[in-house]
C-alpha positions as CSV (number, residue, x, y, z in Angstrom):
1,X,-1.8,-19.8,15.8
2,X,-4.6,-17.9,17.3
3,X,-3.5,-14.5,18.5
4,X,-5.4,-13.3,21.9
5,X,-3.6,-10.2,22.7
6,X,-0.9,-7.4,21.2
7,X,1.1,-5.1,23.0
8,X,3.5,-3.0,20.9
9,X,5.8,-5.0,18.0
10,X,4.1,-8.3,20.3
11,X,1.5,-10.8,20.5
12,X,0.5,-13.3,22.6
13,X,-1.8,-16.7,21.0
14,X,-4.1,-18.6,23.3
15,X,-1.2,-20.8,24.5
16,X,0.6,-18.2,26.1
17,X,3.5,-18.1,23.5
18,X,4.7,-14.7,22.7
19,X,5.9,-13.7,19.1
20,X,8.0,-10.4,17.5
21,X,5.2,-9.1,14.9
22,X,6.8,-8.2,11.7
23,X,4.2,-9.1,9.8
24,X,1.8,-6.5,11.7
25,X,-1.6,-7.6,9.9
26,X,0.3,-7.2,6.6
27,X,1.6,-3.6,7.1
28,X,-1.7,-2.5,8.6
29,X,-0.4,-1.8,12.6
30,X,1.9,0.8,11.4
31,X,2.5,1.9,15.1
32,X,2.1,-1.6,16.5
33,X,-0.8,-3.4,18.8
34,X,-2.9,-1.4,21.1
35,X,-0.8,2.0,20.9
36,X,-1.8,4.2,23.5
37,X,-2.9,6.9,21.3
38,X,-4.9,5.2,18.8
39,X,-6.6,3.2,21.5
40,X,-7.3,6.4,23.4
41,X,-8.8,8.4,20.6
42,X,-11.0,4.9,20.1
43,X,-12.7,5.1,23.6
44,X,-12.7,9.4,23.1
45,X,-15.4,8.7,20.2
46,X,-16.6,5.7,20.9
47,X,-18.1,7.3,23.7
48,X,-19.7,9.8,21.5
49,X,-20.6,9.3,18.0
50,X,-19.7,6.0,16.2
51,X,-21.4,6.1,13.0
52,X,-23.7,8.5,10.9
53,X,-24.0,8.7,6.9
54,X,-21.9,10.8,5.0
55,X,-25.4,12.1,3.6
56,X,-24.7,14.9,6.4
57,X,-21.1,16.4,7.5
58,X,-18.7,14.6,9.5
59,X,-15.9,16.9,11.2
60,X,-13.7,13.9,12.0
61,X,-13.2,13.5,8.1
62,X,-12.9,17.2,7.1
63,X,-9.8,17.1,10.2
64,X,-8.1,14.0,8.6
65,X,-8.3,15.1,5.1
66,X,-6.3,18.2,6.1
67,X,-4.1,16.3,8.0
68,X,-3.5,14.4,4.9
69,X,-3.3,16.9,2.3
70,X,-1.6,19.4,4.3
71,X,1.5,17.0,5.8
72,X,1.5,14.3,4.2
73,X,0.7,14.4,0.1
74,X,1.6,18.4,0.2
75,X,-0.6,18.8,-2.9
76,X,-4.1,20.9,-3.4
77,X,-6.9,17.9,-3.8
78,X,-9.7,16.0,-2.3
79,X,-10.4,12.6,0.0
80,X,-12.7,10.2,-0.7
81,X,-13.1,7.7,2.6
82,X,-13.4,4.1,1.8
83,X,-13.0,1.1,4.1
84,X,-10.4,-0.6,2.4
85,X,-7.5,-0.5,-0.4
86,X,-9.2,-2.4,-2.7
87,X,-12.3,0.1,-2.6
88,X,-10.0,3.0,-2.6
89,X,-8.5,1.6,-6.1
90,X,-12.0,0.8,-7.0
91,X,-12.6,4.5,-6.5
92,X,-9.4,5.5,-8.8
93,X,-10.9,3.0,-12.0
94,X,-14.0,4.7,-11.3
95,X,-12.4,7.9,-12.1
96,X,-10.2,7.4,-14.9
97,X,-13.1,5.9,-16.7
98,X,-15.0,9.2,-15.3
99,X,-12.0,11.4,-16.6
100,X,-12.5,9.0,-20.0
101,X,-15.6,10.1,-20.5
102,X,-14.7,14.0,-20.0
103,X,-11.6,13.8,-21.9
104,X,-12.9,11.4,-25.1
105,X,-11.2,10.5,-27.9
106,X,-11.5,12.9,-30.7
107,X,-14.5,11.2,-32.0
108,X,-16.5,11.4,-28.7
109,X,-16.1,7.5,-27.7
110,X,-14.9,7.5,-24.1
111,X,-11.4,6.6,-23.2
112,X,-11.5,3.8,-20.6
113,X,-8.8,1.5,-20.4
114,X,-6.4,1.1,-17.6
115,X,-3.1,0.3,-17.7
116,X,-1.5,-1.8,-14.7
117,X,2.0,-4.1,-14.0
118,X,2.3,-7.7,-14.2
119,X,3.3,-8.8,-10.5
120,X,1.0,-6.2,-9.0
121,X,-1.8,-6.3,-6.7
122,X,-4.9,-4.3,-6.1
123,X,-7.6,-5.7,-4.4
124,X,-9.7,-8.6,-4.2
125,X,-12.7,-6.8,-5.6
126,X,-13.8,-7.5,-9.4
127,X,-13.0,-4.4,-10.3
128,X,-9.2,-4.4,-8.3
129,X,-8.8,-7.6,-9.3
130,X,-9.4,-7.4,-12.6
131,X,-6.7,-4.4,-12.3
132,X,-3.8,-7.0,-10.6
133,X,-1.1,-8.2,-13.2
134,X,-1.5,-11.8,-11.5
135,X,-3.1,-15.1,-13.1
136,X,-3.2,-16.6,-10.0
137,X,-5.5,-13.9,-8.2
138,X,-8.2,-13.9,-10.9
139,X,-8.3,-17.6,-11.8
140,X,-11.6,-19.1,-11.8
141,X,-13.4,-15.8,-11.3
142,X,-14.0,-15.0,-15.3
143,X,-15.1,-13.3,-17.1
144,X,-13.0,-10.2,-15.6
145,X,-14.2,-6.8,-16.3
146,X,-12.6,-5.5,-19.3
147,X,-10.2,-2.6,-19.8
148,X,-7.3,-3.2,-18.0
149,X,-3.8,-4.1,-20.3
150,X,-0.8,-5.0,-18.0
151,X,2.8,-4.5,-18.8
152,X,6.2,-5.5,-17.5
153,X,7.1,-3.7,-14.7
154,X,10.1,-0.8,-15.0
155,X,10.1,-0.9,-19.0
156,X,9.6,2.7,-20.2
157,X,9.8,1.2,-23.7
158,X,6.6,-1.5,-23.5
159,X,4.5,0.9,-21.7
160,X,4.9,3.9,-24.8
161,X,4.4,1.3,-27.3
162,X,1.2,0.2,-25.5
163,X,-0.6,3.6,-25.6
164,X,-3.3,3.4,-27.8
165,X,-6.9,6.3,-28.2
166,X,-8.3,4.1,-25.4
167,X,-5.9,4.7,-22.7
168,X,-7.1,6.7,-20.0
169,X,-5.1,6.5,-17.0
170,X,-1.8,4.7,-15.8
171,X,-2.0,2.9,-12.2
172,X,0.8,1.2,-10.8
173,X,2.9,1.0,-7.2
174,X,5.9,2.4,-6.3
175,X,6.8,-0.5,-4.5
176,X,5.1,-3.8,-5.5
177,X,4.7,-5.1,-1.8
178,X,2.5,-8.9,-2.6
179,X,4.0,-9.1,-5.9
180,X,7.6,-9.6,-4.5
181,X,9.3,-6.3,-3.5
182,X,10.0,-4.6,-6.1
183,X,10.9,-1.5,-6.5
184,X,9.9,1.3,-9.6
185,X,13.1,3.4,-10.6
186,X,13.4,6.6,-10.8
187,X,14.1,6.4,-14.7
188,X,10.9,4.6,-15.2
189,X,8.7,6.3,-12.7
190,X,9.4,9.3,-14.8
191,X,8.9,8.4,-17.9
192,X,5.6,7.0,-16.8
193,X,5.0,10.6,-15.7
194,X,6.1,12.0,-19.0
195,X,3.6,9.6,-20.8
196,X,1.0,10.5,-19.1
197,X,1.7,14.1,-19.7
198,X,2.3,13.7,-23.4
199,X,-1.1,11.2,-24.2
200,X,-3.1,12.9,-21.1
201,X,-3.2,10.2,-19.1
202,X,-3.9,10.1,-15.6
203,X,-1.1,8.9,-13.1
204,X,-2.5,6.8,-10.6
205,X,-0.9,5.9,-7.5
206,X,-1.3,2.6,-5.3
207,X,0.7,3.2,-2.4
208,X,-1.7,1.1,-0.1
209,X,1.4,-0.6,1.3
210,X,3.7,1.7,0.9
211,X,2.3,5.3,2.3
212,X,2.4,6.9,5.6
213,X,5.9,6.8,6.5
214,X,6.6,2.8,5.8
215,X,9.3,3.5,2.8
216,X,10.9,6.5,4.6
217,X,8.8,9.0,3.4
218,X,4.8,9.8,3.8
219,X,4.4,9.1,0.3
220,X,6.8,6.0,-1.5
221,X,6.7,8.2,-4.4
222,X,8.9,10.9,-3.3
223,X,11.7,8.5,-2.3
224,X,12.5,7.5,-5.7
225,X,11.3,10.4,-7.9
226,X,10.4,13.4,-5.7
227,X,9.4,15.6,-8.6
228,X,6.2,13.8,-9.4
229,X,2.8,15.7,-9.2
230,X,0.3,12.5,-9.3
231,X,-3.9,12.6,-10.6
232,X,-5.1,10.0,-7.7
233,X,-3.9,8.4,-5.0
234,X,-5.2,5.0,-2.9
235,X,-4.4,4.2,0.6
236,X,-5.5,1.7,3.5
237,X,-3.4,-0.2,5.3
238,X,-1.6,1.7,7.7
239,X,-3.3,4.9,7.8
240,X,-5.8,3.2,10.5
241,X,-3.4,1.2,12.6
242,X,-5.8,-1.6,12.8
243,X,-8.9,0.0,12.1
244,X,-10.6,-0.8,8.4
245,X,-10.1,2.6,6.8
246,X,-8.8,3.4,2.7
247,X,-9.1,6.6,1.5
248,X,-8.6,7.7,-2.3
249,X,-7.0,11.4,-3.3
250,X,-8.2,13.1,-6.4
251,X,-5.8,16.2,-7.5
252,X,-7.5,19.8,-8.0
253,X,-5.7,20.2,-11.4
254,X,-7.7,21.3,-14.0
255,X,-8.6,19.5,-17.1
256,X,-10.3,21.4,-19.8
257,X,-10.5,24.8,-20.6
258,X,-13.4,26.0,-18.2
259,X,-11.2,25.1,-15.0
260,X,-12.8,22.0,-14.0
261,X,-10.6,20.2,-11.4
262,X,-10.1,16.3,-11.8
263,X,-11.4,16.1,-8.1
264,X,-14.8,17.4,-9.2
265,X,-15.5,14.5,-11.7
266,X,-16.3,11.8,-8.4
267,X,-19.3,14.2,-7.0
268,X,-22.5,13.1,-5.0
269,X,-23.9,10.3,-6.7
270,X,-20.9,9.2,-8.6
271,X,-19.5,6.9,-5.8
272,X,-20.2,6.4,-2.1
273,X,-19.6,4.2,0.6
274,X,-22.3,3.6,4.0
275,X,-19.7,3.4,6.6
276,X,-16.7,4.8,4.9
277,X,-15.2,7.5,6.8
278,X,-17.8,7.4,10.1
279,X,-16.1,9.1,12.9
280,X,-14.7,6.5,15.1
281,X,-12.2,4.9,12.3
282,X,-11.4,8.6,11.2
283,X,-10.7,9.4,14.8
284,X,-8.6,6.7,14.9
285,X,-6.6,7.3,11.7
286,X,-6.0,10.7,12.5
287,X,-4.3,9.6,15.6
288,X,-2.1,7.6,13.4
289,X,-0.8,9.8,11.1
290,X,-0.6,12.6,13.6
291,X,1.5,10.2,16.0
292,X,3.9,9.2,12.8
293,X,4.2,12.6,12.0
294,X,5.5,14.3,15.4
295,X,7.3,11.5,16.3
296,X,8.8,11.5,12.7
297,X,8.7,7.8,12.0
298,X,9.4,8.0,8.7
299,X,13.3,8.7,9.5
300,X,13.0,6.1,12.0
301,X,12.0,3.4,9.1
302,X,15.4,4.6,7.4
303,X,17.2,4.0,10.2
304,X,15.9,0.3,11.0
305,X,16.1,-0.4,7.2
306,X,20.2,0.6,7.4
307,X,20.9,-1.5,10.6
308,X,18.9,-4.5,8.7
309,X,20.4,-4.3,5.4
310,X,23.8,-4.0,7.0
311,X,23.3,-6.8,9.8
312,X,21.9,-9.3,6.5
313,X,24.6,-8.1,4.7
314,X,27.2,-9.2,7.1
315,X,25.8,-12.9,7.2
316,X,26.4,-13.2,3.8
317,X,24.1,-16.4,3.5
318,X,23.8,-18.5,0.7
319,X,20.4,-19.0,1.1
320,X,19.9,-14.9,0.5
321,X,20.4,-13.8,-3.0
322,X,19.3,-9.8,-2.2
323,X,17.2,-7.5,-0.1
324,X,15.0,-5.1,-1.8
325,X,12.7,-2.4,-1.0
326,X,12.8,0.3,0.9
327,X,12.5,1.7,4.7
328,X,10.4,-1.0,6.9
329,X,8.9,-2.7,3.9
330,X,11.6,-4.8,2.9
331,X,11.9,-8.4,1.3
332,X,14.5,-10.9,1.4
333,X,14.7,-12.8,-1.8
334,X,15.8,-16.2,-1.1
335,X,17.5,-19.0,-3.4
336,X,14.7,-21.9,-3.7
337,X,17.1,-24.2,-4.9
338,X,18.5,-24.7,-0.9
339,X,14.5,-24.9,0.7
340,X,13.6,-28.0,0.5
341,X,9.6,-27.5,-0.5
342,X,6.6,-29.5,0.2
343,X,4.3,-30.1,-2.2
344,X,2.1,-27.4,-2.2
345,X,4.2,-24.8,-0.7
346,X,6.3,-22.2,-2.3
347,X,10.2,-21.7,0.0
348,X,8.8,-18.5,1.1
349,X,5.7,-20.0,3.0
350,X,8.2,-22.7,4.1
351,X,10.3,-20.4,5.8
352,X,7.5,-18.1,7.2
353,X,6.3,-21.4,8.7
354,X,9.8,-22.2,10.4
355,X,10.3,-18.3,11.5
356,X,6.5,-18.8,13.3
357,X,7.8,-21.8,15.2
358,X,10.7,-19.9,16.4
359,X,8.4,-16.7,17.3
360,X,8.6,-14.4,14.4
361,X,5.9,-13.6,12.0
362,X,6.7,-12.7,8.9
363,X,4.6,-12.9,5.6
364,X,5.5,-13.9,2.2
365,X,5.8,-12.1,-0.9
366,X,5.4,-14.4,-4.0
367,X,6.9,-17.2,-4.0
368,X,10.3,-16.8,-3.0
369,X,10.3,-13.5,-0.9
370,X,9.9,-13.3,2.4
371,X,8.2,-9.3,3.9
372,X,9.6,-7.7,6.8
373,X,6.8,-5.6,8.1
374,X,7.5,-3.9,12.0
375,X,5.8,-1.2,13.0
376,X,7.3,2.2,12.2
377,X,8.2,2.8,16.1
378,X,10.4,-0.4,16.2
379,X,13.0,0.1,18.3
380,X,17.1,-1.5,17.2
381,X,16.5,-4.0,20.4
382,X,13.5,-5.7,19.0
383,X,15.1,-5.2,15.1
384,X,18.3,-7.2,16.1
385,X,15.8,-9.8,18.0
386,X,13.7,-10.5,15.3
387,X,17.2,-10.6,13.1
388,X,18.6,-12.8,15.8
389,X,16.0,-15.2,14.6
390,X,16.0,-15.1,10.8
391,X,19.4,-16.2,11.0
392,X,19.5,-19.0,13.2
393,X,16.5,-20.2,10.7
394,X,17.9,-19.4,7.3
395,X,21.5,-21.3,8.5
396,X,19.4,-24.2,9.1
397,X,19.3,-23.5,4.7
């Protein structure tokens, strides 16, 4: 399929066949194809500056970093503009082994290692993908840069056993979007916090996927433990609409005893990035998050994820053991035993494949999960559509 043109929760492919988009460039079009905003503020500074250095100031960035910490994270800290998630969590490693070097273990070696989930995902770089729990994303790219341990997923108990005078920072995601759709519960997300508290850890927050209003919230985090004050936060994604933009936050806590905040440790010469943050893709993202602010899309993915978990519900399909996540970033775990599966395909790409014939796009998530990404603005006429669909093609199961 070779997608010519997007127009709201569509696209059209060189054919002329139209499809319902809910995989929206894997929960990057957060407000759909070509919104009239985003493409607006494009041409605005297009027609003026598209790119300098971040050797000299750009306004653009200074406007969506308050935009961000003022509405959306609601805690005192700084931005760091990347161009992608896996940068951004390159940026985080990159500080907790900074913050390992400032906060040593008591006989001055550095702290460096970083402790991360099986089943997650964090980029495709060496140093993101040496931080994903998955075999299958680091195979054949050894050796992997060292200092990364990773733990099951939700189990308070493993993770305080595994502390040890290396340990310097905790990164995980609220919502494990590739790795299947699952969700961090409050218990654990908690004691992760009270970990990190106790061994002076820093907690580390890959919400990528999940920020901006996807899960019902502008930050994942605060739908399942509100409470938590995080060290660093990555995002990408959706914060540009379609634009390549990631951003890492840094918190202004202080560390030591002189008042030195955590944000200060990433200063000039520490990290950088050459077109990171120029001042057409932070135009753009402040459209973005400005758009799915007023127009409080955040409630709107609560509401969609309610008529989709009831309208699934109601089937009651053999084919669908559960649904898990939460607001518009949602999987449907299916039973593999009823998909009848090609060599070399998992059930989820099987039914991903069938769902594309029929003119929905979905994505899979692992092997036996299919994503259900819209954009935030879906309306209840194109949710029941696309649902329309996923149940002719699942009875077919």
């Amino acid at each position: 399929m070779v997608p010519v043109r997007g127009e709201g929760c569509r696209l059209w492919d060189d054919a002329g066949n139209s499809y319902l988009d809910f995989c929206t460039g894997i929960a990057v079009c957060s407000l759909g194809h070509c919104h009239p905003r985003v493409v607006a503020a494009i041409r605005e500074q297009a027609g003026k500056l598209l790119h300098v250095s971040n050797l000299y100031q750009i306004p653009q960035q200074a406007e969506l970093a308050r935009e961000i910490n003022t509405h959306h994270v609601c805690l005192p800290g700084k931005v760091f503009f990347s161009n992608s998630g896996a940068e951004a969590n390159d940026g985080l490693i990159k500080a907790a082994r900074r913050f390992g070097h400032h906060r040593p273990q008591p006989d001055g070696s550095p702290r460096f290692e970083v402790i991360t989930f099986l089943q997650s995902f964090h980029g495709r770089t060496l140093g993101s993908m040496a931080a994903t729990g998955q075999t299958k994303i680091q195979e054949g790219f050894d050796p992997l840069l060292p200092g990364f341990r990773y733990l099951p997923y939700n189990d308070a108990a493993a993770l305080a056993a595994a502390i040890n005078p290396n340990t310097a920072a905790i990164l995980l995601e609220p919502i494990q979007g590739e790795g299947g759709v699952n969700t961090a519960t409050p218990e654990f997300l908690r004691s992760v916090a009270a970990i990190c508290h106790q061994h002076d850890l820093l907690l580390m927050l890959d919400e990528v996927q999940t920020g901006f209003g996807r899960c019902g919230d502008p930050m994942a985090w605060r739908m399942i433990a509100p409470e938590l004050t995080p060290d660093g936060i990555s995002w990408a994604k959706g914060m540009g609409g379609g634009v390549p933009i990631g951003a890492f936050w840094l918190s202004d806590r202080t560390i030591d005893q002189a008042g030195t905040p955590l944000s200060s440790l990433m200063g000039p010469g520490s990290h950088g990035s050459t077109y990171g943050g120029n001042p057409l893709v932070c135009a753009a993202s402040l459209a973005v998050l400005q758009e799915i602010r007023e127009q409080n899309l955040a409630a709107n993915a609560l509401l969609m994820e309610a008529r989709i978990r009831q309208t699934i519900h109601a089937w009651q399909l053999p084919v669908i053991i559960e649904v898990r996540g939460l607001g518009l970033l949602l999987g449907v775990h299916l039973d593999p035993a009823r998909i009848p599966t090609p060599a070399g395909k998992t059930p989820a790409l099987v039914v991903v494949t069938k769902l594309m014939e029929h003119g929905l796009l979905l994505v899979p998530a692992g092997p036996h999960t299919i994503r259900l990404l819209p954009p935030l603005n879906v309306t209840t006429a194109e949710i029941d559509e696309a649902l329309a669909i996923l149940h002719r093609v699942l009875s077919d199961f």
